[in-house]
Biopython code that builds the backbone (N, CA, C, O; Angstrom):
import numpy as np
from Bio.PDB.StructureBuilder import StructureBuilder

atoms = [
    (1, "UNK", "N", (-24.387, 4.584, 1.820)),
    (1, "UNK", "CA", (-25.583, 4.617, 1.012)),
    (1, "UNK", "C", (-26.762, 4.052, 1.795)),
    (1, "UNK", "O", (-27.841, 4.601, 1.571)),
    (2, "UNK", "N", (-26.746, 2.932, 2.777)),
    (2, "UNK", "CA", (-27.656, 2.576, 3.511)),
    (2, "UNK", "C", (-27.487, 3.135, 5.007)),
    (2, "UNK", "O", (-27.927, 2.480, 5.951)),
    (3, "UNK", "N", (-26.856, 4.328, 5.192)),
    (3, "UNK", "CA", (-26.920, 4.874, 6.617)),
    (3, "UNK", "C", (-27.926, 5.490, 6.490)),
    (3, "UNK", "O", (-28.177, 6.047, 5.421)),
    (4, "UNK", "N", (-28.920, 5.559, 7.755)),
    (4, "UNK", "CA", (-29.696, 6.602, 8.147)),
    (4, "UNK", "C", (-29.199, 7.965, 8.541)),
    (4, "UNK", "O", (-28.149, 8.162, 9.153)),
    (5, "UNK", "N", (-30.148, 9.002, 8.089)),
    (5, "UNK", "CA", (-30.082, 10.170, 7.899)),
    (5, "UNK", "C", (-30.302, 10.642, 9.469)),
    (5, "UNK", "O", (-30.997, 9.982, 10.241)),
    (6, "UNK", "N", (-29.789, 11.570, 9.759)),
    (6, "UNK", "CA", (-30.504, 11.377, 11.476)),
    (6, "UNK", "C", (-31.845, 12.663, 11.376)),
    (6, "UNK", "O", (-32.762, 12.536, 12.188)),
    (7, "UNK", "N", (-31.897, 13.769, 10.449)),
    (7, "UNK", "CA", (-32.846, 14.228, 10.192)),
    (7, "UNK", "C", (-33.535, 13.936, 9.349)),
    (7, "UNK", "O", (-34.351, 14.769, 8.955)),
    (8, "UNK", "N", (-33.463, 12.446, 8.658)),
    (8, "UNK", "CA", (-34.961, 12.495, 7.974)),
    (8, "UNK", "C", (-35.069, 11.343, 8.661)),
    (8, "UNK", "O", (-36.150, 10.790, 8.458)),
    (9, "UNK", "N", (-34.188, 10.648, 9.563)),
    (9, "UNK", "CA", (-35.115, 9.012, 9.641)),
    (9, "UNK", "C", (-34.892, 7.764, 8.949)),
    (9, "UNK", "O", (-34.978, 6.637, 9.435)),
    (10, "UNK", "N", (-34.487, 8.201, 7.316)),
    (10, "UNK", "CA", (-34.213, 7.362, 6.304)),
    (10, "UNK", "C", (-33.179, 7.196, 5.778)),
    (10, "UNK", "O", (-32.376, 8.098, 6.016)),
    (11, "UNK", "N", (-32.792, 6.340, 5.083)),
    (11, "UNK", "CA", (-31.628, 6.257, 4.160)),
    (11, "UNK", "C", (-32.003, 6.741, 2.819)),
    (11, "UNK", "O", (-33.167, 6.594, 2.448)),
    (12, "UNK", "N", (-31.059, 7.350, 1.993)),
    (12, "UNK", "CA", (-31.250, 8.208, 0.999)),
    (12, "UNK", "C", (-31.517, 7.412, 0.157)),
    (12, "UNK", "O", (-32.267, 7.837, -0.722)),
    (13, "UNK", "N", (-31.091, 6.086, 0.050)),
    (13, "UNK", "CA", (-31.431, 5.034, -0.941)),
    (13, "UNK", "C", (-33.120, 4.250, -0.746)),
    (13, "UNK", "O", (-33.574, 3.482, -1.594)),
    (14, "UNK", "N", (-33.795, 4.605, 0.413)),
    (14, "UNK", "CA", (-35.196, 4.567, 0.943)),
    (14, "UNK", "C", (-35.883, 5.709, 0.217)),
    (14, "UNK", "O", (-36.879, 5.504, -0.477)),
    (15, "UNK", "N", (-35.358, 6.888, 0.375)),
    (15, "UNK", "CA", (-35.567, 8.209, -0.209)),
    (15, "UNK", "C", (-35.934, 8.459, -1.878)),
    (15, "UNK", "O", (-36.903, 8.990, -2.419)),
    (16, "UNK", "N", (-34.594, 7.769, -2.468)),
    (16, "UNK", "CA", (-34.689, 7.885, -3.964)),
    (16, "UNK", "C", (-35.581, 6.874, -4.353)),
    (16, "UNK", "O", (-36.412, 7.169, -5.212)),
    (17, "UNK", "N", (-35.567, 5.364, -3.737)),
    (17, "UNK", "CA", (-36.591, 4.529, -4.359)),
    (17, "UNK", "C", (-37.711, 4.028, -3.623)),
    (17, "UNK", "O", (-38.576, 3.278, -4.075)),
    (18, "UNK", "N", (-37.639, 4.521, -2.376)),
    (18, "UNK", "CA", (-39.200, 3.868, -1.540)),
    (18, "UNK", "C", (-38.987, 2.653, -1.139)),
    (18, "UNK", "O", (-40.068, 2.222, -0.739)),
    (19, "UNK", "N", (-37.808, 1.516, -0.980)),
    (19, "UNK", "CA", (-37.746, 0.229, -0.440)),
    (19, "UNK", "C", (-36.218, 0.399, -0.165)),
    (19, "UNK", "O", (-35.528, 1.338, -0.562)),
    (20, "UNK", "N", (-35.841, -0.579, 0.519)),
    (20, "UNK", "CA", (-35.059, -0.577, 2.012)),
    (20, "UNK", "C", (-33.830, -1.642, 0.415)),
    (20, "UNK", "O", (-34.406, -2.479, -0.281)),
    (21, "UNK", "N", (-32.487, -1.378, 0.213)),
    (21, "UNK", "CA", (-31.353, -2.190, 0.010)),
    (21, "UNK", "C", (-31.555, -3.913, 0.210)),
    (21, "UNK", "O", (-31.332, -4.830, -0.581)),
    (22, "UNK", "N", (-32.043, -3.919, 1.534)),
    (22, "UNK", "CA", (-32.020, -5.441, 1.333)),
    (22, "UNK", "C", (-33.026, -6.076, 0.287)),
    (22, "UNK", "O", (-33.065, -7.303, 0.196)),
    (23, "UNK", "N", (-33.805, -5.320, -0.471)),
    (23, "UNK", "CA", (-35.145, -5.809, -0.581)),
    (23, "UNK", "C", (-35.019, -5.727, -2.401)),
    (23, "UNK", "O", (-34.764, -4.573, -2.744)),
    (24, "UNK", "N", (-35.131, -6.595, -3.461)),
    (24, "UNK", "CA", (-35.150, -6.322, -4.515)),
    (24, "UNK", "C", (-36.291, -5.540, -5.184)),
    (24, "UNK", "O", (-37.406, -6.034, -5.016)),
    (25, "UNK", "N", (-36.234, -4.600, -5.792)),
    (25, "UNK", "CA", (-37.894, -4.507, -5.950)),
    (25, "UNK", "C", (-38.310, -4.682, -7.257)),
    (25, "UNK", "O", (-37.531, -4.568, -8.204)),
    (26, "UNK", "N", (-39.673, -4.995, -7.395)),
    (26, "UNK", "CA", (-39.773, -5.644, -8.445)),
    (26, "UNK", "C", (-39.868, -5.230, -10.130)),
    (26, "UNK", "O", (-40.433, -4.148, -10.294)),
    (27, "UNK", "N", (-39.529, -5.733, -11.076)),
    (27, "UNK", "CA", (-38.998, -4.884, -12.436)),
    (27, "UNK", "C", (-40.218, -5.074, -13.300)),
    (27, "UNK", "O", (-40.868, -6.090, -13.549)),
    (28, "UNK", "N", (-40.367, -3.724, -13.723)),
    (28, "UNK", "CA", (-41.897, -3.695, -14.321)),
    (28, "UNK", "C", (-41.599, -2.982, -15.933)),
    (28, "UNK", "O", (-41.002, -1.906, -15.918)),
    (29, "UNK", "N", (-41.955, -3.492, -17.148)),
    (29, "UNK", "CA", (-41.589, -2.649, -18.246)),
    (29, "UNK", "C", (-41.349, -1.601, -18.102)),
    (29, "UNK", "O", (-41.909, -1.120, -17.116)),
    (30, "UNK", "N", (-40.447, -0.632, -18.902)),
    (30, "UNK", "CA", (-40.702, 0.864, -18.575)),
    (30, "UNK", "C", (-42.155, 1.257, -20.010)),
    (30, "UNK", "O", (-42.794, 2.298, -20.168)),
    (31, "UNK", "N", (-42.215, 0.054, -20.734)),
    (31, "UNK", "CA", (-43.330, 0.805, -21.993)),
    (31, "UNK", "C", (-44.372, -0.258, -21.690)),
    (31, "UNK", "O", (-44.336, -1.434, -22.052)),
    (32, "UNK", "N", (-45.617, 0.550, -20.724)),
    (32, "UNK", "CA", (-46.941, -0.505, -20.829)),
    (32, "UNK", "C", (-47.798, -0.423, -21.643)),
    (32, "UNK", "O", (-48.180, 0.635, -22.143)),
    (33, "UNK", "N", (-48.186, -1.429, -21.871)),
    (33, "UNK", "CA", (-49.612, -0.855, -23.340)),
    (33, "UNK", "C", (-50.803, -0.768, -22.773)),
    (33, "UNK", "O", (-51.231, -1.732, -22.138)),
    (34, "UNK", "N", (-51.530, 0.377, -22.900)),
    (34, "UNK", "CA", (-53.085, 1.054, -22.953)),
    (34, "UNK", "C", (-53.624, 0.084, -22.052)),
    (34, "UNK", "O", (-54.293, 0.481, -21.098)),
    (35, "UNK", "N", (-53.393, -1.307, -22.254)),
    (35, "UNK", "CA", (-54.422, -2.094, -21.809)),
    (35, "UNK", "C", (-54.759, -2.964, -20.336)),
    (35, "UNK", "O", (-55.597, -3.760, -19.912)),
    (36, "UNK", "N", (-53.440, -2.204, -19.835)),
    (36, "UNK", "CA", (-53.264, -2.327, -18.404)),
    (36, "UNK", "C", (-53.522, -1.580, -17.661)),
    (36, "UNK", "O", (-52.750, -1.383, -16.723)),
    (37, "UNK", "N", (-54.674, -0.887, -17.779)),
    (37, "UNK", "CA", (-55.106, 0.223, -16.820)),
    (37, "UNK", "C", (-55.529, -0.653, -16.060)),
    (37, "UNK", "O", (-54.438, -1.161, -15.803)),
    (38, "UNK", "N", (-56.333, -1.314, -15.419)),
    (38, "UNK", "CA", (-57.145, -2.236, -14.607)),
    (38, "UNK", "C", (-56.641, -3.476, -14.116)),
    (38, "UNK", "O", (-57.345, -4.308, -13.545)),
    (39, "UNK", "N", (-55.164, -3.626, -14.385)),
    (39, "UNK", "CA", (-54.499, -4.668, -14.079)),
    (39, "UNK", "C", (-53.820, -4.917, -12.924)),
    (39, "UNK", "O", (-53.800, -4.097, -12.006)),
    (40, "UNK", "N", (-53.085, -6.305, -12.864)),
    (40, "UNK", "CA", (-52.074, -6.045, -11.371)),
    (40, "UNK", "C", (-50.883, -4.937, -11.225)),
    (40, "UNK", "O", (-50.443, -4.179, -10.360)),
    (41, "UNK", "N", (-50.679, -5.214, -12.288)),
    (41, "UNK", "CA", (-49.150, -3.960, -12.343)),
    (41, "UNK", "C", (-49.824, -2.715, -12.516)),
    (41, "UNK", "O", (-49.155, -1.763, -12.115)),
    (42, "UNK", "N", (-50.759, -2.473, -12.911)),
    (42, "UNK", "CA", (-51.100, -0.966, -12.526)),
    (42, "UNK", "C", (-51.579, -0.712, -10.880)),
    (42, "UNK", "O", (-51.217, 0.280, -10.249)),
    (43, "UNK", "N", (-52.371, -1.687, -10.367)),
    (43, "UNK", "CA", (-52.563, -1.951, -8.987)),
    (43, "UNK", "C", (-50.876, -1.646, -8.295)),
    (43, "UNK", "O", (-50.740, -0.531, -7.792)),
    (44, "UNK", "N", (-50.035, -2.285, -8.276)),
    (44, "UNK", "CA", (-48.778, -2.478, -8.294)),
    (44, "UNK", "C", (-47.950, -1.045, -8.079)),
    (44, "UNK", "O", (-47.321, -0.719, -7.072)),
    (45, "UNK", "N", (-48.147, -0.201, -9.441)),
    (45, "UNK", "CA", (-47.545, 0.996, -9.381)),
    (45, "UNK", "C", (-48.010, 2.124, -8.811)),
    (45, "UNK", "O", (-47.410, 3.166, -8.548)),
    (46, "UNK", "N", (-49.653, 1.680, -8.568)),
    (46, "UNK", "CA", (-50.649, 2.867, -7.975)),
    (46, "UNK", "C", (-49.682, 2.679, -6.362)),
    (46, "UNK", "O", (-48.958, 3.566, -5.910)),
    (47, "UNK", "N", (-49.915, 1.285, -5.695)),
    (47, "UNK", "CA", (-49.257, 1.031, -4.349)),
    (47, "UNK", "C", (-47.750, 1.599, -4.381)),
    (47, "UNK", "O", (-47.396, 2.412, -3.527)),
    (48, "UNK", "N", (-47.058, 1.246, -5.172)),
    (48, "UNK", "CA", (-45.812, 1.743, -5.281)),
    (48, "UNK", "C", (-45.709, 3.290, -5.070)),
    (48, "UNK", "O", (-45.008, 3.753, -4.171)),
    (49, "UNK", "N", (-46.351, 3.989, -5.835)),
    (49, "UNK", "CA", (-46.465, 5.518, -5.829)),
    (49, "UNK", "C", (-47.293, 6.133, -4.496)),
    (49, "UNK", "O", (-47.125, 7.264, -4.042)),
    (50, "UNK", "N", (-48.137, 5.217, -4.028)),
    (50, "UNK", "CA", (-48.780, 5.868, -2.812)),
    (50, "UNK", "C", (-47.307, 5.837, -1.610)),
    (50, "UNK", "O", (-46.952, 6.723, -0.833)),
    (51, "UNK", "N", (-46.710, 4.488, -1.850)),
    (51, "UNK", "CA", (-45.647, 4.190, -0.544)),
    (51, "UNK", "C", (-44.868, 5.547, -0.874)),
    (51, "UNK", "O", (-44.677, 6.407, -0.015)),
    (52, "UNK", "N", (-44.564, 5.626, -1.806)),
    (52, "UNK", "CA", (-43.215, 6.649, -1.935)),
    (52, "UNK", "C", (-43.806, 7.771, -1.650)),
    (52, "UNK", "O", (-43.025, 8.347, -0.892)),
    (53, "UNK", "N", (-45.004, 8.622, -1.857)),
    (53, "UNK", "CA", (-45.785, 9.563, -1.452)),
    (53, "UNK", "C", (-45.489, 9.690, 0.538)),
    (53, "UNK", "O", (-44.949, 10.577, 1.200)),
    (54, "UNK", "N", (-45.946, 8.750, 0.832)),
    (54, "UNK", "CA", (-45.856, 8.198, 2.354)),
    (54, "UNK", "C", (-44.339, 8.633, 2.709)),
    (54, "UNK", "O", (-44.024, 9.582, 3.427)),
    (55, "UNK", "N", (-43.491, 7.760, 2.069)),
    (55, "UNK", "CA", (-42.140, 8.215, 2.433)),
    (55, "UNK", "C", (-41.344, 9.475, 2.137)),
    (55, "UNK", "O", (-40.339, 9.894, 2.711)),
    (56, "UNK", "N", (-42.033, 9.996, 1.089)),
    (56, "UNK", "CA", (-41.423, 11.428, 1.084)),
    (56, "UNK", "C", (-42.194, 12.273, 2.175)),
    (56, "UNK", "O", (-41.420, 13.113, 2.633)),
    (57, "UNK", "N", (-43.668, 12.358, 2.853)),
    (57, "UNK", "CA", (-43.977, 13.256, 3.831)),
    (57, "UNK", "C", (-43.577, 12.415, 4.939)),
    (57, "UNK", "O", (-44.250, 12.961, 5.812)),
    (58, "UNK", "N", (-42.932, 11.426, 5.570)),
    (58, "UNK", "CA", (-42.459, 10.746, 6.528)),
    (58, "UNK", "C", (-41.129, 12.115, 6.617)),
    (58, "UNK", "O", (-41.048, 12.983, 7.487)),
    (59, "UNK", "N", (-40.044, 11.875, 5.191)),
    (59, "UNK", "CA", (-39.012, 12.637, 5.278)),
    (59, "UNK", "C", (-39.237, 14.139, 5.737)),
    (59, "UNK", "O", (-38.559, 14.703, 6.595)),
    (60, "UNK", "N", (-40.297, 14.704, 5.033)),
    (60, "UNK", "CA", (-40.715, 16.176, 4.970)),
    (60, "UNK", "C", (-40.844, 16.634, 6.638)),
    (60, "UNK", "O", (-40.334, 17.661, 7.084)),
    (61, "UNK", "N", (-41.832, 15.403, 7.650)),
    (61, "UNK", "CA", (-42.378, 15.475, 8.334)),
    (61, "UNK", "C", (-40.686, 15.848, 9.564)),
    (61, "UNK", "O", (-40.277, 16.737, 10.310)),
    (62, "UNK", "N", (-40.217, 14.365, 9.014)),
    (62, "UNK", "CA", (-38.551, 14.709, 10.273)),
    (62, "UNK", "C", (-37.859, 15.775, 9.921)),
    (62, "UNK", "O", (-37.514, 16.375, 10.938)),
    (63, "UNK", "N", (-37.459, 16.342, 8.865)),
    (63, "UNK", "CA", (-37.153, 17.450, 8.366)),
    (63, "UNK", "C", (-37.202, 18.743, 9.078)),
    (63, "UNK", "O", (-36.192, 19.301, 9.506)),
    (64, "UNK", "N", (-38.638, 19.297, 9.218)),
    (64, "UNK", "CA", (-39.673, 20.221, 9.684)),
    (64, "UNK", "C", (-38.894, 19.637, 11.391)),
    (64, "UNK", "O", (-37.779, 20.025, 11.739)),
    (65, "UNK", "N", (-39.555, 18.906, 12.044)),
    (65, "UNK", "CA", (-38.899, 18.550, 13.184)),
    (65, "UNK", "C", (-37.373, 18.981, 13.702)),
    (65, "UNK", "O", (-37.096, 19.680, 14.677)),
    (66, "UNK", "N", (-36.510, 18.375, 12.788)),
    (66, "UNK", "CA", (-35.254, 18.740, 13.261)),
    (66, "UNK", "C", (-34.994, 20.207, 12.705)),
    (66, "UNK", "O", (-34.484, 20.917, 13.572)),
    (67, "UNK", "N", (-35.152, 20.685, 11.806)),
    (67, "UNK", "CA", (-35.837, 22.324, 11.851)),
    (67, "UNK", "C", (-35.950, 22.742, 13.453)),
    (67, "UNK", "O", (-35.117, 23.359, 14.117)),
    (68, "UNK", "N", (-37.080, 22.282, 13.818)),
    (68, "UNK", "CA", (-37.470, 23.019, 14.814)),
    (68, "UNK", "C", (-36.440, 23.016, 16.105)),
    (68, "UNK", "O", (-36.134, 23.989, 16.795)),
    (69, "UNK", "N", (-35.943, 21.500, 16.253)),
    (69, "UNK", "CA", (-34.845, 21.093, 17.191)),
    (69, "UNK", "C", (-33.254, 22.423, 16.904)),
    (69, "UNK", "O", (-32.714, 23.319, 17.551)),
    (70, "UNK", "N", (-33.131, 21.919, 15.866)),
    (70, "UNK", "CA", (-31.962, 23.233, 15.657)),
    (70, "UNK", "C", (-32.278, 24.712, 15.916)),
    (70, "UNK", "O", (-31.369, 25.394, 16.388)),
    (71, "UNK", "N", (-33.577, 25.340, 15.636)),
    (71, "UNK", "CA", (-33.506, 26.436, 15.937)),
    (71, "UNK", "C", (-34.145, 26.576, 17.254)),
    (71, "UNK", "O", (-34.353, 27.714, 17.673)),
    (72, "UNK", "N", (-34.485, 25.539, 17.965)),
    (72, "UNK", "CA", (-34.329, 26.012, 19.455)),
    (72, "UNK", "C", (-33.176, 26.147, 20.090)),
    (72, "UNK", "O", (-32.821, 26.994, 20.909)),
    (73, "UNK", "N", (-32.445, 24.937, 19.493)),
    (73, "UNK", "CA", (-31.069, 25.064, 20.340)),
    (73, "UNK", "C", (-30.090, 26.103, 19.613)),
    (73, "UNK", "O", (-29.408, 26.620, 20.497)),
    (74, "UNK", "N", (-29.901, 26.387, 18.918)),
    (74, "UNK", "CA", (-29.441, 27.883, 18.155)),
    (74, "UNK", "C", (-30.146, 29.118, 19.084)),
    (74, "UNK", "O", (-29.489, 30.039, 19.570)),
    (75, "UNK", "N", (-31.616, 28.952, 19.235)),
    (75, "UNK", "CA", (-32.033, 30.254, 20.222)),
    (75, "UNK", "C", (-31.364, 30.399, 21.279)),
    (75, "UNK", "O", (-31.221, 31.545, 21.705)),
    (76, "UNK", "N", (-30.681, 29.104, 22.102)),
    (76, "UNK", "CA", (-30.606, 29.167, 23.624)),
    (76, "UNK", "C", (-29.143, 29.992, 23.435)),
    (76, "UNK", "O", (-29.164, 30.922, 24.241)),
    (77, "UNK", "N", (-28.181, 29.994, 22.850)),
    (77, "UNK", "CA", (-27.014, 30.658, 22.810)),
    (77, "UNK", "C", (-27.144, 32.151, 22.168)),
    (77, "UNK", "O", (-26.145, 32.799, 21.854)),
    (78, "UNK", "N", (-28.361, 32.592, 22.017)),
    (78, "UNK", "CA", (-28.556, 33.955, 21.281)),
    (78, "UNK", "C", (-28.808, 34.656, 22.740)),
    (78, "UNK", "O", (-29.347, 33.996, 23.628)),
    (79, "UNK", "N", (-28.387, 36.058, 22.970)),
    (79, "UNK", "CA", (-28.064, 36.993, 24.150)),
    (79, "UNK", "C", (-29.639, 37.884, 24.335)),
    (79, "UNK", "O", (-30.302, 38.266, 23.371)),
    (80, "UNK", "N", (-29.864, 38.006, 25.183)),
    (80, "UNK", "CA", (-31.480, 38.697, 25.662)),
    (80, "UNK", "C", (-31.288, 40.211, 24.704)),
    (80, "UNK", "O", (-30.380, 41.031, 24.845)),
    (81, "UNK", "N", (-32.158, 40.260, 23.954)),
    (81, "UNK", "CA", (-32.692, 41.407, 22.953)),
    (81, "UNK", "C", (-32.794, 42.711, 24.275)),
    (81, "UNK", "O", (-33.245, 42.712, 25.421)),
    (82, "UNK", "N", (-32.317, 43.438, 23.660)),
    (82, "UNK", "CA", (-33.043, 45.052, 23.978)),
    (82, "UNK", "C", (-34.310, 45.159, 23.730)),
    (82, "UNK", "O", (-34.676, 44.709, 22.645)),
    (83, "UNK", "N", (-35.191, 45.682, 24.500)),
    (83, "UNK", "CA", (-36.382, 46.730, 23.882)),
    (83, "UNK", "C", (-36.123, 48.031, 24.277)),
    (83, "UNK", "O", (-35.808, 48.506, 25.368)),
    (84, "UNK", "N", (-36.432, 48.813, 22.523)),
    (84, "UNK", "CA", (-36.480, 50.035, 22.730)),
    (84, "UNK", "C", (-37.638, 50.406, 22.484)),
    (84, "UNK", "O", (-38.316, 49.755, 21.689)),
    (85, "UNK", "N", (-38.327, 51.951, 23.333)),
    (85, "UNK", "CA", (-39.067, 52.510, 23.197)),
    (85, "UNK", "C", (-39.139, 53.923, 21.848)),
    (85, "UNK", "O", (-38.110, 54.529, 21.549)),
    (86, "UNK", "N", (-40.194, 54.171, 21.334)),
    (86, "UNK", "CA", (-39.572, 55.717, 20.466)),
    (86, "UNK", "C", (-39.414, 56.602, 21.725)),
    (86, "UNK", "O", (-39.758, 56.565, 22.906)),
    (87, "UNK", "N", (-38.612, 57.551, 20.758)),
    (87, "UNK", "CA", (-38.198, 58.647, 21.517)),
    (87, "UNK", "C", (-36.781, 57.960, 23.029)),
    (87, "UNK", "O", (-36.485, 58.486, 24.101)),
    (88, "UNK", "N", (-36.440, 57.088, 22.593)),
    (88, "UNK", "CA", (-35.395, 55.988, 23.632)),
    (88, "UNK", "C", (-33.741, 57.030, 23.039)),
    (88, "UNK", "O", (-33.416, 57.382, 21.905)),
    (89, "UNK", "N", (-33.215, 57.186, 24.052)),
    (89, "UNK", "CA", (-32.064, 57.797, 23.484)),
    (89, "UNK", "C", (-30.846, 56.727, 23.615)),
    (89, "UNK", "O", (-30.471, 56.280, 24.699)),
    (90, "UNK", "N", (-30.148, 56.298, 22.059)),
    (90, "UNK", "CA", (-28.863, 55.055, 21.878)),
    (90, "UNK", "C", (-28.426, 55.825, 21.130)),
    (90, "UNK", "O", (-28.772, 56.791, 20.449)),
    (91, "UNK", "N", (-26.825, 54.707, 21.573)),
    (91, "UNK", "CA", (-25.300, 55.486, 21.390)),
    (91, "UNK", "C", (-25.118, 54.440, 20.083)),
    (91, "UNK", "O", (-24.920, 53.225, 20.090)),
    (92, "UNK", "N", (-25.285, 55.529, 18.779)),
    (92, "UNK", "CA", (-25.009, 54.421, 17.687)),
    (92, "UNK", "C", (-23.146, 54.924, 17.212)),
    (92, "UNK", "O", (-22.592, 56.004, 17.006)),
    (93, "UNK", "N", (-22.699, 53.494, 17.206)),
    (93, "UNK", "CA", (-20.922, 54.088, 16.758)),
    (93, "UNK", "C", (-21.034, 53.479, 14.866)),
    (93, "UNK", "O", (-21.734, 52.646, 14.290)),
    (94, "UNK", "N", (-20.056, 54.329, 14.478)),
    (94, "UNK", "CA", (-20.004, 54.601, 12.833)),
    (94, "UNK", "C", (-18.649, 53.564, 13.009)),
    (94, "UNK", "O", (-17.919, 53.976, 12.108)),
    (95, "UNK", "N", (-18.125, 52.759, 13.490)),
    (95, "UNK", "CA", (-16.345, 51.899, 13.536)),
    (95, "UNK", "C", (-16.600, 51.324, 11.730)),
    (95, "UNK", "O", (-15.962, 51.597, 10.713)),
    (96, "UNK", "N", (-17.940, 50.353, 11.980)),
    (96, "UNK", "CA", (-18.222, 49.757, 10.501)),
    (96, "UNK", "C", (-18.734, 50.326, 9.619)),
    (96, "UNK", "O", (-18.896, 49.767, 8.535)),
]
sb = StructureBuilder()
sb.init_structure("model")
sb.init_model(0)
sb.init_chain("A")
sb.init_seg("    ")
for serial, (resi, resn, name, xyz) in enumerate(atoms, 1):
    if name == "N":
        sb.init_residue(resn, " ", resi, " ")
    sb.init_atom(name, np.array(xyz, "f"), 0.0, 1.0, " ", f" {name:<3s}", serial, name[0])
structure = sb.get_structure()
């Protein structure tokens, strides 16, 4: 649960909540009243939601990357393409 992912970078438990296992994070009502718009805990959850924003395009970002790593190295074992021209005369077999 706390291994790193080797294509995203993170641990999935970083992933689902935005802070690292060792770290408690902190417990906030789940029912706030109206009147905490302007408060610390809304300060609090705005930061909270920006980090996790951060950490999901951190993930997105290694993702895309090792994407790219795999299908280069997937290209290098693919065999040099034909080009055909029109009017090119090939031997098509019907076996399949």
């Amino acid at each position: 649960m706390n291994s790193v992912i080797a294509s995203t970078g993170l641990s999935m438990f970083k992933l689902k909540t935005g802070c690292s296992p060792q770290m408690i994070p902190p417990l906030i009502p789940a029912n706030l009243p109206d009147t905490l718009g302007a408060s610390q805990d809304a300060a609090a959850a705005t930061q909270f939601l920006e980090q996790m924003q951060l950490t999901e395009h951190k993930a997105k970002d290694n993702l895309l990357a090792a994407k790219v790593i795999q299908a280069f190295q997937a290209d290098k074992h693919c065999g040099h393409q034909d080009c055909f021209q029109v009017s090119d005369w090939v031997m098509v077999t019907t076996v399949h």
